[in-house]
PDBQT receptor file of N, H, CA, C and O in Angstrom, charges set to zero:
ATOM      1  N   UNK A   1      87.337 150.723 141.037  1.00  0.00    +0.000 N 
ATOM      2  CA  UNK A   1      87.099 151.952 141.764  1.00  0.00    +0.000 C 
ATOM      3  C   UNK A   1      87.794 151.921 143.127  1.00  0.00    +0.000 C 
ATOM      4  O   UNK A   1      88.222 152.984 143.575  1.00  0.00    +0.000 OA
ATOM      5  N   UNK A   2      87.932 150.855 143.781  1.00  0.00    +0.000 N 
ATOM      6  H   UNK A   2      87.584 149.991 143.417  1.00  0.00    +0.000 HD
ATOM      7  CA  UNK A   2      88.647 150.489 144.773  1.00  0.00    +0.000 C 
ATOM      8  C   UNK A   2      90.138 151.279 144.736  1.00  0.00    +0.000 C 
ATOM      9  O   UNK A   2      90.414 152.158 145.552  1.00  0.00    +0.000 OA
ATOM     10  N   UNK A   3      90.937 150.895 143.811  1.00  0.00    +0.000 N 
ATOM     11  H   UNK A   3      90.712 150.181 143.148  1.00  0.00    +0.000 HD
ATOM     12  CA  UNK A   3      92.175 150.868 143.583  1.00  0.00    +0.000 C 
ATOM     13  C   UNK A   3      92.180 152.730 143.420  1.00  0.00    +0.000 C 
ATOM     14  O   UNK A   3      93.298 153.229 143.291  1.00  0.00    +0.000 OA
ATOM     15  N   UNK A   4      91.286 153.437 143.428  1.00  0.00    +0.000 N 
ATOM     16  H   UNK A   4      90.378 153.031 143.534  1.00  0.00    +0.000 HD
ATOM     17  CA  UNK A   4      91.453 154.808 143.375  1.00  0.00    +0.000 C 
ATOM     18  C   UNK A   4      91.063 154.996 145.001  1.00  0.00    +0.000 C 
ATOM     19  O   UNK A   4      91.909 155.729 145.514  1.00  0.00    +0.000 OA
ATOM     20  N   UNK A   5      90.184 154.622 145.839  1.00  0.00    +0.000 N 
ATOM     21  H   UNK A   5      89.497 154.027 145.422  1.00  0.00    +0.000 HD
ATOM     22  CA  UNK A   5      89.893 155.203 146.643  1.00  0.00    +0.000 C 
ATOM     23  C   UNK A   5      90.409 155.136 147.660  1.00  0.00    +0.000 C 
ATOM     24  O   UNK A   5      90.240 156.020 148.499  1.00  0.00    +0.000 OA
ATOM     25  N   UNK A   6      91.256 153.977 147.902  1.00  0.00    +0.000 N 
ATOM     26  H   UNK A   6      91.393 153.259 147.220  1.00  0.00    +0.000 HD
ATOM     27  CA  UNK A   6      92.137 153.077 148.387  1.00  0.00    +0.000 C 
ATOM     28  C   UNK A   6      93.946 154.305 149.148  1.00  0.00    +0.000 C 
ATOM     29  O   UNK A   6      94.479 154.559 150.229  1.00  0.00    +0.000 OA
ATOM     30  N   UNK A   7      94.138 154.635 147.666  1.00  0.00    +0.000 N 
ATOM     31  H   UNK A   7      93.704 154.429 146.788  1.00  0.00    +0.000 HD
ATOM     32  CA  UNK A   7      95.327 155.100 148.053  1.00  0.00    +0.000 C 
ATOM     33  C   UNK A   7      94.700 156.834 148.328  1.00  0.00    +0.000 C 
ATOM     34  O   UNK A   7      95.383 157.534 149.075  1.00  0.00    +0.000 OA
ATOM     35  N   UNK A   8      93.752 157.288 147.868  1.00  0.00    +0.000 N 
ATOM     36  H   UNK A   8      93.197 156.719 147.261  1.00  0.00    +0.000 HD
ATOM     37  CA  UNK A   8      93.492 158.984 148.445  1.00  0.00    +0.000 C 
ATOM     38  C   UNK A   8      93.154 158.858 149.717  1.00  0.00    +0.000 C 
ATOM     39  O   UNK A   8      93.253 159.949 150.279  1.00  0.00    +0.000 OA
ATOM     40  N   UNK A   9      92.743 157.883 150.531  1.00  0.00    +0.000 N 
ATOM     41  H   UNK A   9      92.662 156.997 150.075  1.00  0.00    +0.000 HD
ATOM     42  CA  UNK A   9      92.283 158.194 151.852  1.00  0.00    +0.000 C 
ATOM     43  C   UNK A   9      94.078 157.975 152.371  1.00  0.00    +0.000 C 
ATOM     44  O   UNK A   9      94.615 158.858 153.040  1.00  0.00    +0.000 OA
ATOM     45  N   UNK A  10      94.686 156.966 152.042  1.00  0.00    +0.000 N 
ATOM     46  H   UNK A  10      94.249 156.249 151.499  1.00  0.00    +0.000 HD
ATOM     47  CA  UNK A  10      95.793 156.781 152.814  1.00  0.00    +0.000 C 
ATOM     48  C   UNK A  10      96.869 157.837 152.625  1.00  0.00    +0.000 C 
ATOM     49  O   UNK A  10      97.822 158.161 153.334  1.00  0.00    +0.000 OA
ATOM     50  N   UNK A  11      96.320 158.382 151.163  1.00  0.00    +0.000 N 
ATOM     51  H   UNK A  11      95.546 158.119 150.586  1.00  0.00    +0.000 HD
ATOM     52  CA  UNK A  11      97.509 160.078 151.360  1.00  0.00    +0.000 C 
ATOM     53  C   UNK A  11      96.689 160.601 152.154  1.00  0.00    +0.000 C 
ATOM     54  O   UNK A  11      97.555 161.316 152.657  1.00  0.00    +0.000 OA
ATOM     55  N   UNK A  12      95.510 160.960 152.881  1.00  0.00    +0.000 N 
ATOM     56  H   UNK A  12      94.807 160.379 152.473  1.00  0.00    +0.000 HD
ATOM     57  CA  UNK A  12      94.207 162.079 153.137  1.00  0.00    +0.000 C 
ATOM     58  C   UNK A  12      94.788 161.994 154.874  1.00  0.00    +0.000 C 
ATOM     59  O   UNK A  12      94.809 163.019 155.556  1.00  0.00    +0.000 OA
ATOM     60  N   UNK A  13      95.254 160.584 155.458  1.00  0.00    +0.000 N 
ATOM     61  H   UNK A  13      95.237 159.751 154.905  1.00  0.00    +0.000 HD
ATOM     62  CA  UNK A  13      95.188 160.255 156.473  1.00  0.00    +0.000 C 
ATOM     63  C   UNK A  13      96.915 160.424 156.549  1.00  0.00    +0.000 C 
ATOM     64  O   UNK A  13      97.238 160.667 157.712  1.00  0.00    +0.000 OA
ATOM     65  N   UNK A  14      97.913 160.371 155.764  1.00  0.00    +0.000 N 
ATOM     66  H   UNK A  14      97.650 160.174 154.820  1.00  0.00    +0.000 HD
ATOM     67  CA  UNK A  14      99.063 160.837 155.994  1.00  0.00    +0.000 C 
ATOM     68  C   UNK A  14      98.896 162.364 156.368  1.00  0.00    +0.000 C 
ATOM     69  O   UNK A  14      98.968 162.797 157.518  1.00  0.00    +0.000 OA
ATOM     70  N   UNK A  15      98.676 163.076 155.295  1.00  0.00    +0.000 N 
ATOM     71  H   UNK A  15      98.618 162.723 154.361  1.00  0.00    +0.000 HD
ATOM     72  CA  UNK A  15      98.479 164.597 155.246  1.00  0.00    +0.000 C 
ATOM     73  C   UNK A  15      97.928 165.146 156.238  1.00  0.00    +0.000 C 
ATOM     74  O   UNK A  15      98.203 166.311 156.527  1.00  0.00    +0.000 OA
ATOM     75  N   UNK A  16      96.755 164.173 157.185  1.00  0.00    +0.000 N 
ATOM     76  H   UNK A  16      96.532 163.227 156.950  1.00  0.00    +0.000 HD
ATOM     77  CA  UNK A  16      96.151 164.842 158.282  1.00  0.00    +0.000 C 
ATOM     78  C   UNK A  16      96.889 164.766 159.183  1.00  0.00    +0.000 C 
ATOM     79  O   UNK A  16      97.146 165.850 159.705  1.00  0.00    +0.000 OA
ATOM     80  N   UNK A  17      97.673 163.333 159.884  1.00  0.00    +0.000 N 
ATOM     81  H   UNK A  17      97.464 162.451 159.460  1.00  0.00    +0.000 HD
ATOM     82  CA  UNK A  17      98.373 162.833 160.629  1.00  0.00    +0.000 C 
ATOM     83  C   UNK A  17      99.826 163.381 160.567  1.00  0.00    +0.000 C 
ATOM     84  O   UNK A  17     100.654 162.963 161.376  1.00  0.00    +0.000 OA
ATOM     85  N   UNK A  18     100.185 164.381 159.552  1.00  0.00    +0.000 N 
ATOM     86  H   UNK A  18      99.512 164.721 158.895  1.00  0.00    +0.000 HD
ATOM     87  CA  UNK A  18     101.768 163.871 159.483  1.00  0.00    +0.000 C 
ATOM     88  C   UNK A  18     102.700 164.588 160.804  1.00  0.00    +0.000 C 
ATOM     89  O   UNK A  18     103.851 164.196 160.996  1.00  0.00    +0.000 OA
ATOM     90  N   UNK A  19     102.102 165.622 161.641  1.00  0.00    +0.000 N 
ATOM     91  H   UNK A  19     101.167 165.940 161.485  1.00  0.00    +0.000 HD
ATOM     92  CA  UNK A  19     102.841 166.382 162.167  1.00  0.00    +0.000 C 
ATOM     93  C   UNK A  19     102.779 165.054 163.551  1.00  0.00    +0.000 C 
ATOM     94  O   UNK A  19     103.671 165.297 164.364  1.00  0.00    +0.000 OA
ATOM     95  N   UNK A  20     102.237 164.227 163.804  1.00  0.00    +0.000 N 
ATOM     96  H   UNK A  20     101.513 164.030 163.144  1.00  0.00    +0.000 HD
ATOM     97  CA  UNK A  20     102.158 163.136 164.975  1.00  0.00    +0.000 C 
ATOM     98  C   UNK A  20     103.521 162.227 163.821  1.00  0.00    +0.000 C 
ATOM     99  O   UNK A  20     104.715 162.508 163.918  1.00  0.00    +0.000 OA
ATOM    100  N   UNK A  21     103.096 161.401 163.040  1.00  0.00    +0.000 N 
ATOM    101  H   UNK A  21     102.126 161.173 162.961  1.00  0.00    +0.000 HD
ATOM    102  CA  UNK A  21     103.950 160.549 162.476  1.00  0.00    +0.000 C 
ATOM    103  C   UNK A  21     105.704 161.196 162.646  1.00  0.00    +0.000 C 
ATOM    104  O   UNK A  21     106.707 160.755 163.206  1.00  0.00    +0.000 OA
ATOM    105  N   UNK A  22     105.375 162.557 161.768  1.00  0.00    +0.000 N 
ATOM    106  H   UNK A  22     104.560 162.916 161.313  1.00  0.00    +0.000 HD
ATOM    107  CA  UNK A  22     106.750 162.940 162.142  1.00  0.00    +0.000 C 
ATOM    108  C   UNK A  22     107.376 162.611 164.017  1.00  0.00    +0.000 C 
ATOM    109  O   UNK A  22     108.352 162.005 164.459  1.00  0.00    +0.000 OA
ATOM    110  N   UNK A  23     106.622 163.109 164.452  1.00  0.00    +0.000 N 
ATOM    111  H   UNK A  23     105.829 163.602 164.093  1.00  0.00    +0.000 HD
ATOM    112  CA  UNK A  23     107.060 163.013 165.898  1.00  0.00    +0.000 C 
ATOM    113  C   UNK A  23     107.389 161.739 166.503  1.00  0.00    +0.000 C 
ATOM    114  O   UNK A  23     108.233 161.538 167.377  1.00  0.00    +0.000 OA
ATOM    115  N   UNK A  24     106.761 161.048 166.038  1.00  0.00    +0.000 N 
ATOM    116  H   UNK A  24     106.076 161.211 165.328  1.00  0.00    +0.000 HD
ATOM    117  CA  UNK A  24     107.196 159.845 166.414  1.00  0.00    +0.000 C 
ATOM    118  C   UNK A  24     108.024 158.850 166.104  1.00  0.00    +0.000 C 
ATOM    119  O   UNK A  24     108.103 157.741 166.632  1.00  0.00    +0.000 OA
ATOM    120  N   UNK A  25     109.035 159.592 164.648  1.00  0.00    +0.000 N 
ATOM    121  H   UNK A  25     108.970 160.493 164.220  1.00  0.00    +0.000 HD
ATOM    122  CA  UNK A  25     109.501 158.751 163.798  1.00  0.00    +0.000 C 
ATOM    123  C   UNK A  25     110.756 159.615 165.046  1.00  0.00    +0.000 C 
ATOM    124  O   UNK A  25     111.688 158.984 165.544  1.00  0.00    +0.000 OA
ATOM    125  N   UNK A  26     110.613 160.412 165.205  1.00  0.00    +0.000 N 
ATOM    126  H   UNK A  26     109.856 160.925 164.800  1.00  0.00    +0.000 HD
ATOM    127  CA  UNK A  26     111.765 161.578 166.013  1.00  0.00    +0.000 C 
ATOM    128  C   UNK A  26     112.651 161.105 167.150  1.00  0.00    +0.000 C 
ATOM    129  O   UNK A  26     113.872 160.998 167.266  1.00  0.00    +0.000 OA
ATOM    130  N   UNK A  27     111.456 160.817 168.078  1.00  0.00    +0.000 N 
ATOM    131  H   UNK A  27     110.464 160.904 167.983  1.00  0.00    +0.000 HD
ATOM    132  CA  UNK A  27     111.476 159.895 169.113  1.00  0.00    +0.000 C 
ATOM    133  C   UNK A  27     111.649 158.539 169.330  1.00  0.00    +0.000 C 
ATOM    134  O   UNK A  27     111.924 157.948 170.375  1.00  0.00    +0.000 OA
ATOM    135  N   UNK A  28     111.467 158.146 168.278  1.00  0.00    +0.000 N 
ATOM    136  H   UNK A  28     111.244 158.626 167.429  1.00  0.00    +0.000 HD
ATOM    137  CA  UNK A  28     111.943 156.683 168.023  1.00  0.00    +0.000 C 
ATOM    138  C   UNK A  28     112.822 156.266 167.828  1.00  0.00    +0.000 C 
ATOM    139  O   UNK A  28     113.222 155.257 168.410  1.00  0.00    +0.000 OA
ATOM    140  N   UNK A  29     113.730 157.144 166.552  1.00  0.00    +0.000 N 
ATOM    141  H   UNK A  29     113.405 157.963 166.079  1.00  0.00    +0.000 HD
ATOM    142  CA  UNK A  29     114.863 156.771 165.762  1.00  0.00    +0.000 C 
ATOM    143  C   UNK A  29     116.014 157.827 165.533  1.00  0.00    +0.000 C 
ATOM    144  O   UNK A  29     117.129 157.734 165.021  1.00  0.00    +0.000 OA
ATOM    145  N   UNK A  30     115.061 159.246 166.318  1.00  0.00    +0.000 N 
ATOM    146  H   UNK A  30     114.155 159.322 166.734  1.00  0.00    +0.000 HD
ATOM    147  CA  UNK A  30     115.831 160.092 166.342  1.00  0.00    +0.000 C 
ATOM    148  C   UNK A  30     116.633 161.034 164.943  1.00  0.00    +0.000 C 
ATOM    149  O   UNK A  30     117.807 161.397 164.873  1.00  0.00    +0.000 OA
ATOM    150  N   UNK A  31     115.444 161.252 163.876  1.00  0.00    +0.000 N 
ATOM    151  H   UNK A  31     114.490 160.957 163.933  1.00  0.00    +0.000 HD
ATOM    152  CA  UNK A  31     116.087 161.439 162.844  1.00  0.00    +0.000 C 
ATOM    153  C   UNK A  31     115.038 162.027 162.235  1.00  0.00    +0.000 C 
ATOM    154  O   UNK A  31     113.870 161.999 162.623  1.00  0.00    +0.000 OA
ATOM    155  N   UNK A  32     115.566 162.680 161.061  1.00  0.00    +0.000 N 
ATOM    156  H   UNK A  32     116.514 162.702 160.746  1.00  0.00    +0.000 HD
ATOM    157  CA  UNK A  32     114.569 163.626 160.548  1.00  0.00    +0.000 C 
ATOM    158  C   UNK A  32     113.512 162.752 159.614  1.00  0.00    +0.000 C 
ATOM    159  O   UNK A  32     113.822 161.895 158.786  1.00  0.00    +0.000 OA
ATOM    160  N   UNK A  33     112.264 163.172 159.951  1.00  0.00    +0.000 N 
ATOM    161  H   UNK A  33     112.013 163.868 160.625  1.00  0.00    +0.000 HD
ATOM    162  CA  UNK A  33     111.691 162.467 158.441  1.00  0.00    +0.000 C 
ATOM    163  C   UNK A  33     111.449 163.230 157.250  1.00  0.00    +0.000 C 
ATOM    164  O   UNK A  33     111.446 162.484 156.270  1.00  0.00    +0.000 OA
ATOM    165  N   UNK A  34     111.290 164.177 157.024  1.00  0.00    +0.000 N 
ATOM    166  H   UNK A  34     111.293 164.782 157.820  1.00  0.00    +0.000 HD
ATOM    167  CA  UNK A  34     111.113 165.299 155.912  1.00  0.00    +0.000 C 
ATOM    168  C   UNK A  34     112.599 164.372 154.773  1.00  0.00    +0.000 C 
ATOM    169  O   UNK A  34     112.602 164.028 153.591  1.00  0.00    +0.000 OA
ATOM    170  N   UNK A  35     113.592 164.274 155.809  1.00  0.00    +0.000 N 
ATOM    171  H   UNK A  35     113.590 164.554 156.769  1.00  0.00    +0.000 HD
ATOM    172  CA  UNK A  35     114.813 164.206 154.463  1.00  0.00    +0.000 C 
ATOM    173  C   UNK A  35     114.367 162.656 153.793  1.00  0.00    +0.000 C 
ATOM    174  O   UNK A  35     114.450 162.300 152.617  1.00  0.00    +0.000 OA
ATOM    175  N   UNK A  36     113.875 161.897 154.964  1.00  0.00    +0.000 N 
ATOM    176  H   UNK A  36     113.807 162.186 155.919  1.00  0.00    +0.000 HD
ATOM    177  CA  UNK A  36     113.749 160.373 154.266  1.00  0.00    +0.000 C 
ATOM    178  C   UNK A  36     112.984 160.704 153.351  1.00  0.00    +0.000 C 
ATOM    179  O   UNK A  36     113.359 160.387 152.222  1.00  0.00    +0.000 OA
ATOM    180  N   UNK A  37     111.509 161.528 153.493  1.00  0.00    +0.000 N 
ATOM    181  H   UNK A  37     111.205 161.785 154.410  1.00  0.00    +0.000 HD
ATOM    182  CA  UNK A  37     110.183 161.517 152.650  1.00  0.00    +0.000 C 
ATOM    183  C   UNK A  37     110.706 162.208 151.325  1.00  0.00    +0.000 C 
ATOM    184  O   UNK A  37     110.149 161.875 150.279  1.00  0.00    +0.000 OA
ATOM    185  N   UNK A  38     111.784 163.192 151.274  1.00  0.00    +0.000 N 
ATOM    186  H   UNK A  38     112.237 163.462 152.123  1.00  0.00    +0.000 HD
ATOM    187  CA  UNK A  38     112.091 163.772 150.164  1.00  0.00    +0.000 C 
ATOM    188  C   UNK A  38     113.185 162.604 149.173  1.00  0.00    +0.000 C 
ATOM    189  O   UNK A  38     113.408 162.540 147.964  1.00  0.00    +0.000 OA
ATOM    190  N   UNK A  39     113.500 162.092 149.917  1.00  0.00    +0.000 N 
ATOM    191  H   UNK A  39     113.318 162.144 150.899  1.00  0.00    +0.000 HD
ATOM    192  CA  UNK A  39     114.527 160.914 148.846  1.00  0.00    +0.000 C 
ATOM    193  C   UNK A  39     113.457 160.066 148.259  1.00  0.00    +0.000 C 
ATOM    194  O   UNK A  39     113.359 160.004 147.034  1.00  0.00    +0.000 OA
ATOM    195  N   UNK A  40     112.689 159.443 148.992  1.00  0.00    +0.000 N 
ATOM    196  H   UNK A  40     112.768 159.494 149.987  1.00  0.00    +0.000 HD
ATOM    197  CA  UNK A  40     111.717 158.854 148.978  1.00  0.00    +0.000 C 
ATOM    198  C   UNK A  40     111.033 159.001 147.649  1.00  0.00    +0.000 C 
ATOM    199  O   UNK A  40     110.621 158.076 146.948  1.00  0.00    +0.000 OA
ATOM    200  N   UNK A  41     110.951 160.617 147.333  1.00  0.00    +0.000 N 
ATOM    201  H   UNK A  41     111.286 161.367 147.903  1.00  0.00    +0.000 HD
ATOM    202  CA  UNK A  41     109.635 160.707 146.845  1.00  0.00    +0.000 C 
ATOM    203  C   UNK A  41     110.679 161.153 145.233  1.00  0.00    +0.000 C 
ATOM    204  O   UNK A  41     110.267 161.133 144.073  1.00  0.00    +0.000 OA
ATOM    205  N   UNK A  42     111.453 161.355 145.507  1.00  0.00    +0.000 N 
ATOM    206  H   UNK A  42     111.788 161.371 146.449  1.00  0.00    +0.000 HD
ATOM    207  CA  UNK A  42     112.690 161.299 144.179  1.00  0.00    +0.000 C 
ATOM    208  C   UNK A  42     112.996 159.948 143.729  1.00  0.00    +0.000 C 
ATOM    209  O   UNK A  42     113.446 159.777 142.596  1.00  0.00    +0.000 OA
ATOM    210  N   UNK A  43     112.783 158.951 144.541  1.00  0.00    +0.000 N 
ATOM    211  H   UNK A  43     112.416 159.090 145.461  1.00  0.00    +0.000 HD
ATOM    212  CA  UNK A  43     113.261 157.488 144.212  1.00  0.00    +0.000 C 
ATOM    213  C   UNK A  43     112.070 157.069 143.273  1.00  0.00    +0.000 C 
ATOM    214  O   UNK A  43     112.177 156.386 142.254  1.00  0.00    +0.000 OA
ATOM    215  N   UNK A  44     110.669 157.714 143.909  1.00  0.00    +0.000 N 
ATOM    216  H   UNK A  44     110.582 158.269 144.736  1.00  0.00    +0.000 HD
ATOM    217  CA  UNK A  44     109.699 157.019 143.268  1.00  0.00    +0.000 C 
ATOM    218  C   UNK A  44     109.514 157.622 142.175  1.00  0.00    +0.000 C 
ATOM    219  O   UNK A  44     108.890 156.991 141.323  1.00  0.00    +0.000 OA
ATOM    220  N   UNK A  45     110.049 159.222 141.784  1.00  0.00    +0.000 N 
ATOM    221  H   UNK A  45     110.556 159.735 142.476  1.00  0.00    +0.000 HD
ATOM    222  CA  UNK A  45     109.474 160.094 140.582  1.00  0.00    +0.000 C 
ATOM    223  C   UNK A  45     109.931 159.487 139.639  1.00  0.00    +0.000 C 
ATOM    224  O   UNK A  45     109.418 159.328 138.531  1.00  0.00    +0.000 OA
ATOM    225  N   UNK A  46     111.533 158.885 140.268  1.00  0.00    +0.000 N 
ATOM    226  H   UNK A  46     111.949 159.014 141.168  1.00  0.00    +0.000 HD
ATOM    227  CA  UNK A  46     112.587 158.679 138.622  1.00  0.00    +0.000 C 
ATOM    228  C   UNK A  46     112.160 157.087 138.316  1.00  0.00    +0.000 C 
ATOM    229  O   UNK A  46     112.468 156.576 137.239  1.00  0.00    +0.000 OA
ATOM    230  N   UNK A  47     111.335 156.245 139.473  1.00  0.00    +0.000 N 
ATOM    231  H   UNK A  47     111.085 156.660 140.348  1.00  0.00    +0.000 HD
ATOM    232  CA  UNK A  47     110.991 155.086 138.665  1.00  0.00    +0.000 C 
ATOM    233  C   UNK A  47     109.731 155.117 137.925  1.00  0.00    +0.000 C 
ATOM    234  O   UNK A  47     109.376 154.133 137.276  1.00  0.00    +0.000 OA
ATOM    235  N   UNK A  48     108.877 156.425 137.995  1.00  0.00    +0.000 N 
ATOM    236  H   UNK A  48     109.165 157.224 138.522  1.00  0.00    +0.000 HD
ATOM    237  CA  UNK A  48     107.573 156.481 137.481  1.00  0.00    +0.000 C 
ATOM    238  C   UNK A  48     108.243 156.934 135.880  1.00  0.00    +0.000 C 
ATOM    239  O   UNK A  48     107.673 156.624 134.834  1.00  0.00    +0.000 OA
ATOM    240  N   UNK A  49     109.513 157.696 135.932  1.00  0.00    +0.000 N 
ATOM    241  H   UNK A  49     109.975 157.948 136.782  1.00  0.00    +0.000 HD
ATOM    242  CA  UNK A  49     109.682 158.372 134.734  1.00  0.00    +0.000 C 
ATOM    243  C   UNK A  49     110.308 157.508 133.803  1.00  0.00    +0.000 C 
ATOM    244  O   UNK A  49     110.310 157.592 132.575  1.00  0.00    +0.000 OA
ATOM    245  N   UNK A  50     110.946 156.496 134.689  1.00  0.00    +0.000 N 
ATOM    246  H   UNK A  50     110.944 156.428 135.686  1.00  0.00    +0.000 HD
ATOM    247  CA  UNK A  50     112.020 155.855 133.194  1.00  0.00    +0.000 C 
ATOM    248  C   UNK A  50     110.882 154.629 133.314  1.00  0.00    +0.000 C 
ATOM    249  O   UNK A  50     111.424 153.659 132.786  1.00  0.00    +0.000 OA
ATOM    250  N   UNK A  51     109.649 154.270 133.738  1.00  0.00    +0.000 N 
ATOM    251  H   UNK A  51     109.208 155.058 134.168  1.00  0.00    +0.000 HD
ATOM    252  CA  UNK A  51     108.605 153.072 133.512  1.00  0.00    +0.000 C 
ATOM    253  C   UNK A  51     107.882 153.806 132.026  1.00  0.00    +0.000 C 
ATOM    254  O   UNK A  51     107.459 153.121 131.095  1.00  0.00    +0.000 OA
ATOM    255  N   UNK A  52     107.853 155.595 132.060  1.00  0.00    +0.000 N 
ATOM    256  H   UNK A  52     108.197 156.151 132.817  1.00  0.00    +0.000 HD
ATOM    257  CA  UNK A  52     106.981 155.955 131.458  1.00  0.00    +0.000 C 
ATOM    258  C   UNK A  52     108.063 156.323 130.085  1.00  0.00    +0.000 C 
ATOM    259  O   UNK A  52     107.678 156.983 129.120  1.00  0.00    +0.000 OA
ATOM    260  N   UNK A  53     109.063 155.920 130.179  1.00  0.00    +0.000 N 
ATOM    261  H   UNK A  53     109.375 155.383 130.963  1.00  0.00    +0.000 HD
ATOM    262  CA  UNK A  53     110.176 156.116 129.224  1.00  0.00    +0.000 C 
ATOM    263  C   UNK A  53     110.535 154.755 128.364  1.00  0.00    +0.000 C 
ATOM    264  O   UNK A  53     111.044 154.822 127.245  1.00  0.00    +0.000 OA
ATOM    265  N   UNK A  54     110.208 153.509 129.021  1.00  0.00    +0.000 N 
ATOM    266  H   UNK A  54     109.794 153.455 129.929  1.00  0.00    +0.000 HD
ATOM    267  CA  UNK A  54     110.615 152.184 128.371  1.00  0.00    +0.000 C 
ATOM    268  C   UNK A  54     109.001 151.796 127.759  1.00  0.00    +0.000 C 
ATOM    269  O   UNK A  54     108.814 150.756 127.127  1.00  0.00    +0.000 OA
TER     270      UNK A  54
């Protein structure tokens, strides 16, 4: 039960937080995060799809 509750608070606490995180990724490194989070989240779809393919 762990292993479920585990990762919804840490999306719950991204999703609440993200407009600070963004900002600070801004100021830091000077770069967008939306484009990293969107590669990101394509890198992880196509390894969920070809895991759910082999």
């Amino acid at each position: 039960m762990i292993k479920f509750i585990i990762p919804a608070v840490v999306v719950f606490l991204i999703v609440l937080f993200w407009e600070k995180i963004q900002e600070f990724f801004n100021k830091k490194f000077n770069i967008k995060l939306n484009y990293i989070v969107v590669v990101i989240f394509i890198i992880i779809l196509i390894i969920v799809m070809a895991l759910l393919y082999f």
